[in-house]
C-alpha positions in Angstrom: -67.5 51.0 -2.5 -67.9 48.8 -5.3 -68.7 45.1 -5.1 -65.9 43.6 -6.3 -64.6 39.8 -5.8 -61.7 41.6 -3.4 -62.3 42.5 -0.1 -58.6 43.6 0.4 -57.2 47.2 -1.0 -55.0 47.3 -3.7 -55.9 44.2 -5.8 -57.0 46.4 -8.6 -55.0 44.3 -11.1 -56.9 41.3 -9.9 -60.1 43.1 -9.8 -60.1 44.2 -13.4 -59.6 41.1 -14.5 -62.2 39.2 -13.1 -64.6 42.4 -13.1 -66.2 40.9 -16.0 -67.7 38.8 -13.9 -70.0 40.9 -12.6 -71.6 42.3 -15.7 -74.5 41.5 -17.6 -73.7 39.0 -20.8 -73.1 40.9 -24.5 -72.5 39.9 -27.5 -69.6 37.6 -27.9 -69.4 37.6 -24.0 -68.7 34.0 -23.1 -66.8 31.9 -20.8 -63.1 31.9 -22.8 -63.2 36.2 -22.2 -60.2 37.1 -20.9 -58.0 34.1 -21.3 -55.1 35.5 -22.1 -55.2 38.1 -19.3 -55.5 35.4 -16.9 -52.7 33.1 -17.9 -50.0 32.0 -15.4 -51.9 34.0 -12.4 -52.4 32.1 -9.2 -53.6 33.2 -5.7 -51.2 35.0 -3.5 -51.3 33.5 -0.5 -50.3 29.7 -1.0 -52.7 26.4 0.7 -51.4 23.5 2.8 -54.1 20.8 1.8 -55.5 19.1 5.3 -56.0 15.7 5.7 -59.7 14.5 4.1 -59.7 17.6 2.1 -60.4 17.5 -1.7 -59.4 20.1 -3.8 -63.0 22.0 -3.9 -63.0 22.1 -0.5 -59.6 23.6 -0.6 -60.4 25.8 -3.9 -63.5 27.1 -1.7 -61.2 27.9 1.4 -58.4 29.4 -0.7 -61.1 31.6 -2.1 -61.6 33.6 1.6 -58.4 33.0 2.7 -56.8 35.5 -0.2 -59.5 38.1 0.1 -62.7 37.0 -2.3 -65.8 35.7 -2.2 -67.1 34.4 -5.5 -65.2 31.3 -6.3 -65.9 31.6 -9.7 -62.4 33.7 -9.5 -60.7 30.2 -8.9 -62.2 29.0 -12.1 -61.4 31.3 -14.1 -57.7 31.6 -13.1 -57.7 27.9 -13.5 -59.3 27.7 -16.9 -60.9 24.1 -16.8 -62.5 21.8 -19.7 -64.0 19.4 -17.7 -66.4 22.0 -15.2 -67.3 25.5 -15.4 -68.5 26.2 -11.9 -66.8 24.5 -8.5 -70.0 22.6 -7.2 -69.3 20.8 -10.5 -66.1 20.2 -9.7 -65.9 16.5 -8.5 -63.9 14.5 -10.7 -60.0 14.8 -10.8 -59.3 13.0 -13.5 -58.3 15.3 -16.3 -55.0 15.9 -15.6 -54.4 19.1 -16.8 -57.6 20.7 -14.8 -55.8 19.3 -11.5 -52.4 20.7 -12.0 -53.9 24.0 -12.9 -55.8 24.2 -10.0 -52.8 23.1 -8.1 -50.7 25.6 -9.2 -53.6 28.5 -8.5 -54.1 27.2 -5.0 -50.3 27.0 -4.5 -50.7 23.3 -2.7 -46.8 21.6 -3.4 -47.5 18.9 -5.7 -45.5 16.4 -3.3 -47.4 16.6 -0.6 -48.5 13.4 1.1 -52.6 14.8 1.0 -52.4 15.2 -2.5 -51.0 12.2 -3.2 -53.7 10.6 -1.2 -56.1 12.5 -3.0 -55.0 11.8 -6.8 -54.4 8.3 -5.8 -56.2 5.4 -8.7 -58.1 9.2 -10.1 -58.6 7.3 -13.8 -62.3 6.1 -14.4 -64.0 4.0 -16.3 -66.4 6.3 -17.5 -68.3 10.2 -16.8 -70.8 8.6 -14.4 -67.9 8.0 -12.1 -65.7 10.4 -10.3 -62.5 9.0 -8.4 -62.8 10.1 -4.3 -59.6 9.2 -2.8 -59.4 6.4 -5.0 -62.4 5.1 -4.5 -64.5 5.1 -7.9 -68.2 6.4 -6.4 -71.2 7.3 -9.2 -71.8 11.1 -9.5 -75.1 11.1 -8.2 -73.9 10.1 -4.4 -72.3 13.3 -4.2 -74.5 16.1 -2.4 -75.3 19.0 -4.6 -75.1 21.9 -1.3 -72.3 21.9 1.1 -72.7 20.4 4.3 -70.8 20.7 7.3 -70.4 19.9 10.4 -70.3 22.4 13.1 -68.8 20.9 15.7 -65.9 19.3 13.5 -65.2 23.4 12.3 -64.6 24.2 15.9 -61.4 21.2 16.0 -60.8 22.0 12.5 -61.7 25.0 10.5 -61.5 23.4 6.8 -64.2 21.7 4.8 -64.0 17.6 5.0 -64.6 16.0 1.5 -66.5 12.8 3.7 -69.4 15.9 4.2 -70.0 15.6 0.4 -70.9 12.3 0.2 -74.4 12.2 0.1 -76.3 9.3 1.8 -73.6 9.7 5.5 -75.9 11.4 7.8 -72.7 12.5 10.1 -69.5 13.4 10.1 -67.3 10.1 11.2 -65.1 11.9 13.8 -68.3 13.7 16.4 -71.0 11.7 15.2 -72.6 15.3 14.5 -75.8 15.6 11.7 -74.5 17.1 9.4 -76.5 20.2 8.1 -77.0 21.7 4.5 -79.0 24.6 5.4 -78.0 28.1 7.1 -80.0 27.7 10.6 -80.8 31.8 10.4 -82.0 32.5 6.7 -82.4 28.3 6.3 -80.7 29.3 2.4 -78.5 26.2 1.2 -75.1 26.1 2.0 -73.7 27.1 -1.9 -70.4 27.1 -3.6 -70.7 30.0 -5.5 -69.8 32.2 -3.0 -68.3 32.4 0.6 -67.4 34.2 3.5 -65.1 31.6 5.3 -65.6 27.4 5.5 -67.5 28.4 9.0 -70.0 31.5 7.7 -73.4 31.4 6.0 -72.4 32.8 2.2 -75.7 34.7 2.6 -76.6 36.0 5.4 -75.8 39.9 5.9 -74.9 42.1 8.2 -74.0 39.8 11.3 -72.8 37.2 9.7 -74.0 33.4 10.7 -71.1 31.4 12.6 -72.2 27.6 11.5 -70.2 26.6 14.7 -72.8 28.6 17.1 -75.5 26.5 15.9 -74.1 22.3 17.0 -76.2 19.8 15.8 -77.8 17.0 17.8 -75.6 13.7 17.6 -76.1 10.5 16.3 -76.6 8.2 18.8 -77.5 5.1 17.0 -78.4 1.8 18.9 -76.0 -0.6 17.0 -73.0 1.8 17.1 -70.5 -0.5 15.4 -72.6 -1.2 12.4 -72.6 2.7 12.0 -69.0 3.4 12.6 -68.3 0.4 9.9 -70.6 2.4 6.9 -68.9 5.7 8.2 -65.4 4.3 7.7 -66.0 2.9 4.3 -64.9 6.0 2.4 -63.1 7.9 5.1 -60.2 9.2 3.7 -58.0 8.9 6.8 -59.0 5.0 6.9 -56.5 3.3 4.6 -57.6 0.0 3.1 -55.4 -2.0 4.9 -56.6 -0.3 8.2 -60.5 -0.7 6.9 -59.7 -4.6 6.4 -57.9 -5.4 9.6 -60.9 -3.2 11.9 -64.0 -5.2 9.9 -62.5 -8.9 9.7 -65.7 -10.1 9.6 -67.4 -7.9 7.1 -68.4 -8.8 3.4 -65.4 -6.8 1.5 -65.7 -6.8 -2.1 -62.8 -5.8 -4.5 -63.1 -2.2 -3.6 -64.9 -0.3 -0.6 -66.7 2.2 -3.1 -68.4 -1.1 -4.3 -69.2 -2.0 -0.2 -70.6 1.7 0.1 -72.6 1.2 -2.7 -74.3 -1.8 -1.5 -74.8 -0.6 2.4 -76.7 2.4 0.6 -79.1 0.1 -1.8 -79.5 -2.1 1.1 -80.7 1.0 3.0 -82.8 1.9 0.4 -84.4 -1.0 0.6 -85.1 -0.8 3.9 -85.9 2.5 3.5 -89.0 1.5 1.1 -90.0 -1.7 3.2 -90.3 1.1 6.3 -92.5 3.4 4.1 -94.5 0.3 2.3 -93.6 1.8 -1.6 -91.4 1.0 -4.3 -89.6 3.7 -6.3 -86.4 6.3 -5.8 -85.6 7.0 -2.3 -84.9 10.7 -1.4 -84.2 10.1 2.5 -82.2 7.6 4.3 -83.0 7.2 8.0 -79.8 6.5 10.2 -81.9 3.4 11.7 -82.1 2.0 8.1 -78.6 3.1 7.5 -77.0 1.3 10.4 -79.5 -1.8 9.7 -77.4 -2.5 6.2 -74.5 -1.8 7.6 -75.0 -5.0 10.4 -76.0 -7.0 7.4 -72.6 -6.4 5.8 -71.1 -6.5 8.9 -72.1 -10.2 9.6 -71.9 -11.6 6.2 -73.9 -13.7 4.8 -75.7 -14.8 7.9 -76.8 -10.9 8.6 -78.1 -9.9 5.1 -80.5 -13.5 5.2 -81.3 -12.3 8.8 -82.5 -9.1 7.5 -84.3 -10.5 4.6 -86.0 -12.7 6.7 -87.5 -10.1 8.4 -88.1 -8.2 5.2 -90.1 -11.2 3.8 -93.5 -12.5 4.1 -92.3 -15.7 4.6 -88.8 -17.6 6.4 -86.1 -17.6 3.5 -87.3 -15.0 0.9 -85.9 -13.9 -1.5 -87.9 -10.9 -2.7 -85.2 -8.1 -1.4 -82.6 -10.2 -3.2 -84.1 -10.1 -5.8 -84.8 -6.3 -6.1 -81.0 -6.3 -5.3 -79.6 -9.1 -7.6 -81.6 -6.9 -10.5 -80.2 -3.7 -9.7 -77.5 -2.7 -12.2 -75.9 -0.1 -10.0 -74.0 -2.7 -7.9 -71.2 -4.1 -9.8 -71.3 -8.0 -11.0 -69.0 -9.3 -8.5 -71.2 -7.9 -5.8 -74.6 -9.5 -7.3 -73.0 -12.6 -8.4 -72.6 -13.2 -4.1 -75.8 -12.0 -4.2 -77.3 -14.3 -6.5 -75.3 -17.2 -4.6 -77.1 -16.4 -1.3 -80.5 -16.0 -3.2 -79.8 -19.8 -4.4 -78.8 -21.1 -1.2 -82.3 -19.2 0.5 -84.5 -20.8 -2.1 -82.9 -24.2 -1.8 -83.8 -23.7 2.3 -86.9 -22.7 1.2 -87.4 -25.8 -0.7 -86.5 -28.1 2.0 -88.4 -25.8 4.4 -91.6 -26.0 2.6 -91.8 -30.0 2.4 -90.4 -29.9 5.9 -93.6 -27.4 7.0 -96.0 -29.5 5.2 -98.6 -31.2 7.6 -100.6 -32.7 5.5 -100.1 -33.0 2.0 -103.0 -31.0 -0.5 -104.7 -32.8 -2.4 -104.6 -32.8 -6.2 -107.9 -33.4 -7.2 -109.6 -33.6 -10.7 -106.0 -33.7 -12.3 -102.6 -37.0 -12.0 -99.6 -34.5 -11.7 -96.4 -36.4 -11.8 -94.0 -36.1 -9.4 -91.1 -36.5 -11.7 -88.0 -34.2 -11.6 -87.8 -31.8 -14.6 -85.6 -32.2 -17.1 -83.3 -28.6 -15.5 -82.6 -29.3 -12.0 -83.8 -25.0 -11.3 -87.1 -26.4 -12.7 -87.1 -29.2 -10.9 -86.4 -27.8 -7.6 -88.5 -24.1 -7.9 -91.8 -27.1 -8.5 -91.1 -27.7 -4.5 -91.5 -24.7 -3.8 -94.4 -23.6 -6.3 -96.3 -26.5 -5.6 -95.7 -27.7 -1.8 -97.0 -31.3 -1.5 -96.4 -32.4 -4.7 -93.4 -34.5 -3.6 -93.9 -36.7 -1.0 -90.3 -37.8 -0.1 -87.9 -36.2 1.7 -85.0 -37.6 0.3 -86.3 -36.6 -3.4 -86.9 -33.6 -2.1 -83.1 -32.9 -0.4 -81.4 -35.1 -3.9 -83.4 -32.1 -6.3 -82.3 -29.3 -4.2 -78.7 -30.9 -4.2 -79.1 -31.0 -7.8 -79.5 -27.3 -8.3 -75.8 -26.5 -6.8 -73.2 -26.1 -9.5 -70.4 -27.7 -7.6 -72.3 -30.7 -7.2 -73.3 -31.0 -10.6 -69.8 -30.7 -11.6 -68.3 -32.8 -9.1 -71.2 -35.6 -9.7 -69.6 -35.3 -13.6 -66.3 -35.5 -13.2 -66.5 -38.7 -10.2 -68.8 -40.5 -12.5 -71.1 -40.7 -9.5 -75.3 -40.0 -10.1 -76.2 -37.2 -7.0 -77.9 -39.7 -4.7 -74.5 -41.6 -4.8 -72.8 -38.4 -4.8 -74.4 -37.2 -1.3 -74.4 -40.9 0.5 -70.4 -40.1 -0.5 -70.5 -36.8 1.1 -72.5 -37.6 4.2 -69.7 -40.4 4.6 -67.3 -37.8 4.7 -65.4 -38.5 1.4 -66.4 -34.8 -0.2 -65.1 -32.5 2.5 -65.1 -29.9 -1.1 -68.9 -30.0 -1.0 -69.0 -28.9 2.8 -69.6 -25.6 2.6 -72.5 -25.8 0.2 -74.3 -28.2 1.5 -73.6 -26.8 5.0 -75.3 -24.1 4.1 -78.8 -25.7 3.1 -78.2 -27.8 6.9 -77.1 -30.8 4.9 -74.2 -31.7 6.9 -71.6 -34.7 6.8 -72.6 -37.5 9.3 -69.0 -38.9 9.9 -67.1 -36.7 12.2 -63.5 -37.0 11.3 -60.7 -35.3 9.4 -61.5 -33.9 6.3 -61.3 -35.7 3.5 -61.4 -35.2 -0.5 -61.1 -38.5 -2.0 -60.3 -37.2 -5.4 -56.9 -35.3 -4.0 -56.6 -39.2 -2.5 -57.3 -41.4 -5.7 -54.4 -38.5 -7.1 -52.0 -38.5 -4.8 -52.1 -42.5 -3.9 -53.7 -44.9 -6.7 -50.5 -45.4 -9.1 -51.1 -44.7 -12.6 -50.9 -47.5 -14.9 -50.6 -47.5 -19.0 -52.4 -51.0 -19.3 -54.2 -51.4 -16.2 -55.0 -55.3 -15.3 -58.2 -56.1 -14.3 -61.5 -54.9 -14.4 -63.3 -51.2 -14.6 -64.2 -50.8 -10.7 -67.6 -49.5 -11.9 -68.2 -52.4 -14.1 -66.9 -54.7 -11.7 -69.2 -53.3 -8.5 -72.2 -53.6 -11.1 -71.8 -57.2 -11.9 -71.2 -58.2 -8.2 -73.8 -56.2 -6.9 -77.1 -56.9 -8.6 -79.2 -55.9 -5.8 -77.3 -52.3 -5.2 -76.9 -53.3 -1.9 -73.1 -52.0 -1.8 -72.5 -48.0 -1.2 -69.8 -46.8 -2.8 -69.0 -45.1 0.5 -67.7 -48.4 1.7 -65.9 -49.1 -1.6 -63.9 -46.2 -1.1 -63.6 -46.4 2.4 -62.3 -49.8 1.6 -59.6 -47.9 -1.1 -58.4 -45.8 1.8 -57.8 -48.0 3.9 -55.7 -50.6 1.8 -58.5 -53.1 1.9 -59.0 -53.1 -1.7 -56.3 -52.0 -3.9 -56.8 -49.6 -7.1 -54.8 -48.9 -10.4 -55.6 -45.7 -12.8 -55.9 -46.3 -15.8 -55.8 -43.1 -18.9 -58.1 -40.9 -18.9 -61.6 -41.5 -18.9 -64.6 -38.9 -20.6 -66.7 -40.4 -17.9 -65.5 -39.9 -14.5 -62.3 -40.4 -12.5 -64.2 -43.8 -11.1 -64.5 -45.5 -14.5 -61.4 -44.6 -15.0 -60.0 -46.6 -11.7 -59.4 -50.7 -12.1 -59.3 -53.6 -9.6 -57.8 -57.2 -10.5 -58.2 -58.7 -6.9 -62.0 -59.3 -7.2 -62.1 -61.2 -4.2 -61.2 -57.8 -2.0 -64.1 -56.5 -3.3 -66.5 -59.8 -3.6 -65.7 -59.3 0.7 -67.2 -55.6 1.1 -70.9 -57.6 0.1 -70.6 -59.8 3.1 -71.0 -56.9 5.5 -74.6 -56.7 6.6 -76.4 -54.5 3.7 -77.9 -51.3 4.8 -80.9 -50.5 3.3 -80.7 -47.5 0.4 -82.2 -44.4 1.5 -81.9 -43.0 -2.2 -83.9 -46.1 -3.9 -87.0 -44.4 -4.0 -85.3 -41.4 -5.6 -85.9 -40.7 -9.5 -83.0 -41.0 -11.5 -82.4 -38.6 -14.4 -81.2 -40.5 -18.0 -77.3 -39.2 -16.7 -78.1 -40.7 -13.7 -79.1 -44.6 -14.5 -76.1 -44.6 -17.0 -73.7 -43.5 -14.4 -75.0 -46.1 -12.4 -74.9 -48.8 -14.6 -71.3 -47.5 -16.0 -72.7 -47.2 -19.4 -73.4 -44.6 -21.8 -76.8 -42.4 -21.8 -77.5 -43.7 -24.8 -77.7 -47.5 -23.3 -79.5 -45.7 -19.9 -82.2 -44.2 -22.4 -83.2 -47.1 -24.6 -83.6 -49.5 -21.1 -85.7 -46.1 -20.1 -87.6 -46.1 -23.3 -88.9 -50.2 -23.2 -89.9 -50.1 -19.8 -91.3 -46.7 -19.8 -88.9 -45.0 -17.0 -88.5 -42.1 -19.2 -88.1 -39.6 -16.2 -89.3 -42.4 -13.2 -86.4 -44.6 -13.5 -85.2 -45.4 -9.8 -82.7 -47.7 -7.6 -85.6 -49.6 -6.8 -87.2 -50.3 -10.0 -83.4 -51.2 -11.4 -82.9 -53.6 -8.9 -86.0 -55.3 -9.3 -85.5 -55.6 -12.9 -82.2 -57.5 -12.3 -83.4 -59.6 -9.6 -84.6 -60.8 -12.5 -82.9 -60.4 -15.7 -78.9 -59.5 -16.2 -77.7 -57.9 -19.0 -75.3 -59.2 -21.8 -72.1 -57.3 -20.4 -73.2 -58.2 -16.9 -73.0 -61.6 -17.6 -69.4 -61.2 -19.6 -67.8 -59.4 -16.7 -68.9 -62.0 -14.1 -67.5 -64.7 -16.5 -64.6 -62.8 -16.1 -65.0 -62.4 -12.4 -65.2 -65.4 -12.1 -62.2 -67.1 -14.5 -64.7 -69.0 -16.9 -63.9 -68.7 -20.2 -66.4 -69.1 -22.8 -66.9 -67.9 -25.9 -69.0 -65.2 -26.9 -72.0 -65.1 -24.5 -74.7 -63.8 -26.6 -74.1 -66.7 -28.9 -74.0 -69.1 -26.1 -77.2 -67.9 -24.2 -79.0 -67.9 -28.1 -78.2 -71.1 -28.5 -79.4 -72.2 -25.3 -82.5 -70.6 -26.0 -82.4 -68.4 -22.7 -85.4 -66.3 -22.5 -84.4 -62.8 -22.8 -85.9 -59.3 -23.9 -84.9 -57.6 -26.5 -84.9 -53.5 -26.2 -83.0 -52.5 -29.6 -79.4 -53.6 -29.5 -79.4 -53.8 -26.0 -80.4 -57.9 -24.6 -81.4 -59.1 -21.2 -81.7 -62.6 -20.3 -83.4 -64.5 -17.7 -81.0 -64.6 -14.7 -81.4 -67.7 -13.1 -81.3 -69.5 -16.6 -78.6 -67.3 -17.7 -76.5 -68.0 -14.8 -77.3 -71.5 -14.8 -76.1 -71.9 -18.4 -73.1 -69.8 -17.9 -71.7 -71.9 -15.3 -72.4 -69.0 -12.8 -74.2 -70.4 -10.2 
């Protein structure tokens, strides 16, 4: 009998067709023979698509189910552009490929499986391929078939989960899955078949995949492993995913999720085997391990790199996943976030560690902050020791975080201020941040975010009376004795009472004004505290924020006293203790009711010792004051 694609009698017509199949290439002999004679031909026998199953798997079912064994015949009746052999067929995008293949299989194009299947099938580009909606790379998909043996004795049909390459089971029995005969050990093709259940190869008796089960996977953290296996299962919907894994790390879509739990196993996969490079082999221990790290996001992916790294908080394995280009950017932009919050523990943790200090012989290496707060706060980390202070140390790691940076900007407020504000309990916004580095609040009370209060409760004023608060606090408080944690505290609590003035370029505080000094004048007889931050260095933003000028006027004070990157509380408070400044000295004349004329001229003309940096004058205090009528 000859070996035709037909095993049934009487599909001659059929047979001659695809007969060409068979014979050796000629001349002119190419993929398009035959066209014509194939047009509008479909299989006999029409498929019901089952739930999970893509349309290869039903192609290569439909294939034994109407009599033949090379499903090249499905190809060739389906004419495709976009693959020439079904293990190539993956993608369903192109349209017209889908509905011909459709119409050959006979599925009804409104049933609820296919909809499921075509569902969001358009993709960005050829190195995707839509699976169930879920946009996965090519390259995850396995190049044999793989099945399940157990699974084919509930179910004889082929689940599309089994092509997905880096699942060692199938979701529903837990049962390896196997890509290899277990007679002739030949892998399980797609060129040819003999049912969804059969070895395509093996002759005579054929091989019943479902005589041969599998052993199970019995891993030891069996909800991390259910939680990969459900990512892509197509019976799962994404509501369903969502509502089973509250407390999993869910990106935008769960093919981005699947594609990090497999990098992350990789990793752990070449950790284990102690060598970088591709990874052919995913263990299910490695497998389940990313899939826990997801699973208790963020606190499980640190744990793991923790136990990945050398050392407590390291950051090499997010690193190697930060860099990789296969996860999309939402997915390494968290990852970069939680690589920033473990080398800002680090930072902390290093001075913390520190014993005793190493020396620095042979060479003075300042302790300064650098100029970029990244710089300034990877130098506690690169060279441990080299800051002595534990509140510099915590003020340059605050530094580095964004949010704190931004909000120090738009308050008006230097970082040490910032964080004595925060610890108060004024910057509930800048909890979760600085929660996560253990820096947390030291007031226990009800949340509060005192620029939604200066908003919702300081009345806006065109022509504000009074003073800048900034400028006032300054003139009154030449010792910096007075936390602005009680000033606003003070606000709150109707002790001192505020007006908003337009818009200020240089924080919401400047922009606040107080014309009852004497409310403010009582906050400085409470018992000072001493400043924890005095000893911190100040960057040129910093000291003008502080003195409520501009940077300019904070850099040429830097410049003539040689503070250029030292400047500090402590070193500005000791300078006024014994010289004020020219618009000090106007704003406590204002303060204080006294009218004079132009104080410059005045103090000149009293011959007031004073130094001169630039444009910028400062005068001996006592004499000043004295002159003034201050005293």
């Amino acid at each position: 009998m000859p070996d035709l694609l037909s095993t049934r009698p009487g599909d001659r017509e059929v047979d001659d067709i695809v007969g060409a199949l068979d014979r050796p290439p000629v001349d002119g002999d190419d993929f398009d023979v035959l066209r014509e004679e194939t047009l509008d031909m479909f299989f006999p026998v029409a498929l019901e698509l089952q739930p999970g199953e893509s349309l290869r798997d039903a192609a290569y079912r439909a294939t034994e189910e109407n009599g033949y064994w090379r499903t090249e015949l499905v190809v060739r009746l389906a004419r495709p552009v976009s693959f020439r052999s079904l293990s190539g067929f993956t993608s369903v995008a192109h349209q017209e490929d889908v509905s011909r293949i459709v119409d050959v299989l006979g599925i009804r194009r409104d049933a609820e499986n296919l909809y499921k299947l075509l569902e969001n099938r358009q993709v960005r580009s050829r190195q995707y391929v839509s699976f169930f909606g879920h946009h996965l790379q090519r390259a995850d998909f396995s190049q044999f078939r793989r099945v399940s043996p157990r699974a084919l004795k509930v179910a004889e049909y082929q689940r599309a989960i089994w092509s997905v390459r880096w699942l060692p089971c199938d979701p529903a029995t837990m049962e390896r899955l196997i890509d290899r005969c277990p007679v002739c050990h030949a892998h399980l093709a797609w060129q040819t078949t003999r049912g969804v259940s059969f070895c395509h190869r093996c002759r005579g008796p054929m091989t019943d995949l479902r005589d041969f089960p599998q052993p199970l996977v019995e891993p030891d953290d069996p909800d991390a492993m259910q939680f990969v296996l459900e990512i892509l299962d197509p019976l799962i919907s994404d509501g369903s995913f969502k509502a089973r894994w509250p407390t999993a790390y869910l990106p935008k879509t769960r093919a981005e999720l699947y594609q990090f739990v497999v990098k992350l196993a990789m990793e752990c996969q070449r950790h284990e085997e102690r060598r970088r490079g591709p990874v052919k082999h995913l263990s299910s221990n490695n497998i389940q391990r990313a899939g826990r790290a997801l699973l208790a996001w963020p606190a499980g992916l640190l744990e793991l790199a923790d136990e990945h790294g050398a050392t407590r908080n390291d950051t090499r394995m997010l690193k190697y996943l930060e860099g990789d280009s296969s996860l999309s950017v939402a997915v390494r932009a968290d990852i970069r976030a939680l690589m920033e919050v473990q080398t800002r523990k680090m930072a902390l943790g290093v001075f913390q560690g520190l014993e005793k200090f190493p020396g620095f012989a042979g060479a003075i290496v300042s302790s300064a902050p650098a100029r970029n707060a990244r710089t300034s706060m990877l130098e506690l980390v690169n060279r441990p020791g080299n800051v002595r202070n534990g509140t510099e140390v915590a003020i340059r790691v605050v530094r580095d975080i964004r949010s704190a940076r931004l909000l120090s900007t738009k308050l008006g407020l230097s970082i040490p201020d910032l964080v004595e504000v925060y610890l108060s309990g004024l910057l509930d916004p800048l909890h979760q941040h600085m929660s996560a580095i253990g820096i947390d609040q030291e007031v226990r009370q009800k949340p509060v975010d005192v620029l939604e209060w200066i908003n919702a409760n300081v009345p806006v004023a065109r022509k504000p009376n009074g003073m800048s608060l900034v400028a006032a606090k300054f003139a009154l408080d030449p010792t910096h004795s007075l936390p602005w944690s009680v000033v606003l505290h003070a606000a709150i609590e109707g002790e001192v009472h505020l007006q908003r003035g337009p818009g200020c370029d240089q924080g919401v505080l400047r922009g606040l004004y107080v014309d009852d000094f004497e409310e403010l004048t009582a906050l400085l007889d409470v018992p000072p505290r001493p400043n924890r931050f005095a000893e911190v260095f100040l960057t040129s933003s910093e000291l003008a924020m502080t003195m409520g000028k501009t940077r300019r006027i904070a850099a040429i004070l830097s410049k003539h006293f040689q503070w250029q990157s030292v400047a500090t509380i402590r070193r500005l408070a000791d300078l006024r203790r014994s010289y004020a400044f020219s618009f000090e000295l106007t704003d406590l004349c204002v303060i204080r009711r006294i009218r004079t004329p132009k104080v410059f001229t005045l103090l000149q003309r009293a011959e007031v010792p004073h130094i001169l940096a630039e444009n910028m004058v400062l005068w001996q205090r006592d004499a000043a004051l004295s002159c003034l009528g201050l005293r």
